[in-house]
Rosetta silent file (secondary structure, phi, psi, omega in degrees, C-alpha in Angstrom):
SEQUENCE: XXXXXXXXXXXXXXXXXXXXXXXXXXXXXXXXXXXXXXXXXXXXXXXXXXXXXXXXXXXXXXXXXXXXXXXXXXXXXXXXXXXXXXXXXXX
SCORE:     score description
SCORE:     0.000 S_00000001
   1 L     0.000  -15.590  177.205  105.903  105.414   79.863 S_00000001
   2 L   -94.333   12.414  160.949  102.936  107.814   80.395 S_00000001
   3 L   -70.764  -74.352  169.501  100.683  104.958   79.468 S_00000001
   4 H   -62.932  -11.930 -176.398  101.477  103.552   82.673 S_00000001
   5 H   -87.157  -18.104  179.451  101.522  106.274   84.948 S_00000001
   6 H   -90.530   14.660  177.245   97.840  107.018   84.183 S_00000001
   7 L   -90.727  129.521 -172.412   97.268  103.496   85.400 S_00000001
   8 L   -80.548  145.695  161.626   95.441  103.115   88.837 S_00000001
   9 H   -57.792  -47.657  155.492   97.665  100.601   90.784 S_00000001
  10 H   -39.907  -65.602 -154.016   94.749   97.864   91.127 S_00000001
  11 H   -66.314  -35.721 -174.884   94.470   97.986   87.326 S_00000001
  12 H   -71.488  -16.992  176.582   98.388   97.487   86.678 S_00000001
  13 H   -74.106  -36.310  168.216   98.713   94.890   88.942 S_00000001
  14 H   -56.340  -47.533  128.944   95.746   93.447   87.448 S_00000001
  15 H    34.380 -110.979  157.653   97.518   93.736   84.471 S_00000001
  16 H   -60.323  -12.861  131.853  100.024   91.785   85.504 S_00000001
  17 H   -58.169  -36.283  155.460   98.693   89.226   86.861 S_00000001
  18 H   -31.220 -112.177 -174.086   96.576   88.778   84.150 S_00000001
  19 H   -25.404  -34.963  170.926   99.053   88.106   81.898 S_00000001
  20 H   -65.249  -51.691  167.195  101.216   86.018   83.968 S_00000001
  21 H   -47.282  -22.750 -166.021   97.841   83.926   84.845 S_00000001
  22 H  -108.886  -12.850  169.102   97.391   83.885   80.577 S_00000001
  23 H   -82.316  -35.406 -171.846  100.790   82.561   79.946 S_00000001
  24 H   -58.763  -55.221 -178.040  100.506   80.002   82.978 S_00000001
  25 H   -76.545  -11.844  163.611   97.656   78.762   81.286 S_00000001
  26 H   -93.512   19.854  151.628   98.588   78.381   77.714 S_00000001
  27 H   -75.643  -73.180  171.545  101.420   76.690   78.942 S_00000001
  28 H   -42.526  -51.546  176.971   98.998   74.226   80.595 S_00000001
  29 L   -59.456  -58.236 -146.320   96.099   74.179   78.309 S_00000001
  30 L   -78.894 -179.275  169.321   97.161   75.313   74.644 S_00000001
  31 L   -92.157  -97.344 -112.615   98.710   73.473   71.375 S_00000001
  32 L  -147.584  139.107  174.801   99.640   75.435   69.652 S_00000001
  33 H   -23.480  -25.498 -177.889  100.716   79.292   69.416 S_00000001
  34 H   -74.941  -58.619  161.515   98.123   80.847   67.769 S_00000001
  35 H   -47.787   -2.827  158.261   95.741   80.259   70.835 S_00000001
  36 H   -97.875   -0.078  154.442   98.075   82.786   73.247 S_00000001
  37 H   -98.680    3.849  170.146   96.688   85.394   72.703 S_00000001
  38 H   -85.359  -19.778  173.333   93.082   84.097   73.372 S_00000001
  39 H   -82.969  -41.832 -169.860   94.654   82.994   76.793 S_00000001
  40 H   -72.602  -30.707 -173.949   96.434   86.098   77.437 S_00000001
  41 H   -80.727  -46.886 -166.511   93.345   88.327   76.744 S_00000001
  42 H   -52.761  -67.363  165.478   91.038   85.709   79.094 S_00000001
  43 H   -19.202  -76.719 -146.107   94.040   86.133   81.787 S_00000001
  44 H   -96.748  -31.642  157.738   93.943   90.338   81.758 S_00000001
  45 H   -61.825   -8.516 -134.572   90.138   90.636   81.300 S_00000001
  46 H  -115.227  -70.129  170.500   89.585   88.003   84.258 S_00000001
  47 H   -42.747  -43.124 -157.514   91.550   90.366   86.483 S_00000001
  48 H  -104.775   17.399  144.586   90.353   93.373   85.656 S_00000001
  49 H   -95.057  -14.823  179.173   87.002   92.332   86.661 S_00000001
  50 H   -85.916   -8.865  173.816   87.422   90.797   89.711 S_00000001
  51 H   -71.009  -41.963 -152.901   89.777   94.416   90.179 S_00000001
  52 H  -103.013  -16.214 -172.938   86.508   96.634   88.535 S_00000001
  53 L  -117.939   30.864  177.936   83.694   94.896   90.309 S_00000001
  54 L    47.952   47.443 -156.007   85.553   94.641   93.923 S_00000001
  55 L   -80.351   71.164 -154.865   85.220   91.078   94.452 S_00000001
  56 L  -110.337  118.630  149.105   86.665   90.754   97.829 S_00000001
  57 L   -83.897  -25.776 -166.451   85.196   87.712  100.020 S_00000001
  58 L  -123.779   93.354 -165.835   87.408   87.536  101.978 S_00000001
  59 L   -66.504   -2.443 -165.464   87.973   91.584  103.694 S_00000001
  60 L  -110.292    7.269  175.191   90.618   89.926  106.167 S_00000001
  61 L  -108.203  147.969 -173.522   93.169   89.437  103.535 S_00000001
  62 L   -85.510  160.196 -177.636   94.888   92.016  102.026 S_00000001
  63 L  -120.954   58.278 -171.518   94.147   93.714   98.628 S_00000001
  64 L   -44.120   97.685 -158.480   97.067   95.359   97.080 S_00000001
  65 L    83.774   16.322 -177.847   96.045   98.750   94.693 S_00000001
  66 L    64.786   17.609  174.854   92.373   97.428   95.848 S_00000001
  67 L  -105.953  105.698 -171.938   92.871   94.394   93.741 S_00000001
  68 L   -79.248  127.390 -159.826   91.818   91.319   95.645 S_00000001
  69 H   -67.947  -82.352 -163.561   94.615   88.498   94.561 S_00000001
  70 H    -3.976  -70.899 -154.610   92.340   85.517   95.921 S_00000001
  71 H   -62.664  -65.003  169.657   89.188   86.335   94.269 S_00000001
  72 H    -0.201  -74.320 -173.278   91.704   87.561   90.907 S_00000001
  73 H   -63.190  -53.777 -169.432   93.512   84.077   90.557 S_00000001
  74 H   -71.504  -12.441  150.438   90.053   82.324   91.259 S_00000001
  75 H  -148.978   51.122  157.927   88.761   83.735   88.725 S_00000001
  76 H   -95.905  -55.796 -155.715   90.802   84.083   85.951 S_00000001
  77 H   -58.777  -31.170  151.150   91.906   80.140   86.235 S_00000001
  78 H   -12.933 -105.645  127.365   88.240   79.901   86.283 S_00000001
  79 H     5.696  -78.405 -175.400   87.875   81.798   83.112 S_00000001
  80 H   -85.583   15.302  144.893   90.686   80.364   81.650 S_00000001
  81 H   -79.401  -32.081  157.469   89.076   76.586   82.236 S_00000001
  82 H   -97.319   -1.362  166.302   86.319   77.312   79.959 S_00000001
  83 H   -84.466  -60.552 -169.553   88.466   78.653   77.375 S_00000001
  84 H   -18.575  -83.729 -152.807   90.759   75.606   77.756 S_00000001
  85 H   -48.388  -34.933 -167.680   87.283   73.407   76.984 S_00000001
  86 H   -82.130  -31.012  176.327   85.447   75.788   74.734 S_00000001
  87 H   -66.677  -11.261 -177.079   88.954   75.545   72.503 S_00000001
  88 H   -89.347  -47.626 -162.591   88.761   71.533   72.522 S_00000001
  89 H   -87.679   14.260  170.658   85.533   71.292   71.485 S_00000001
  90 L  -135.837  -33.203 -179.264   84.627   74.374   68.967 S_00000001
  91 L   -79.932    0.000    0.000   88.788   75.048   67.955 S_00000001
């Protein structure tokens, strides 16, 4: 539990979005099991850059733990649209 408490709010939320965003998509995208954890890693790095490089466009929406959801979501499914492709065609 002290694994999370040294966690900035932005990053756990990223976190968790992440992950929710890496399951959503190997529900849509994958086959086959082996390929969740290539979603789920895509998912929680996708977040915690639009969290670590402040990617806000839009300042009139809120950003909860300084993690802007919009930009977040747009680009992990982003992200996790070129894994989908790069997995048909090289996996």
């Amino acid at each position: 539990m002290s694994a999370l408490q040294s966690l900035s709010p932005g990053a756990f939320l990223a976190l968790i979005l992440g992950t929710l965003y890496g399951s959503l998509g190997h529900l849509v995208f994958g086959r086959r099991l082996v390929h969740l954890p290539l979603f789920l890693l895509t998912g929680i790095a996708s977040c915690m850059l639009a969290w670590g490089f402040h990617l806000q466009f839009f300042h009139q929406l809120p950003a909860p733990g300084g993690l802007p959801i919009v930009e977040a979501s747009a680009v992990a499914w982003l992200l996790l649209s070129f894994v989908a492709a790069w997995r048909r065609f090289v996996l």
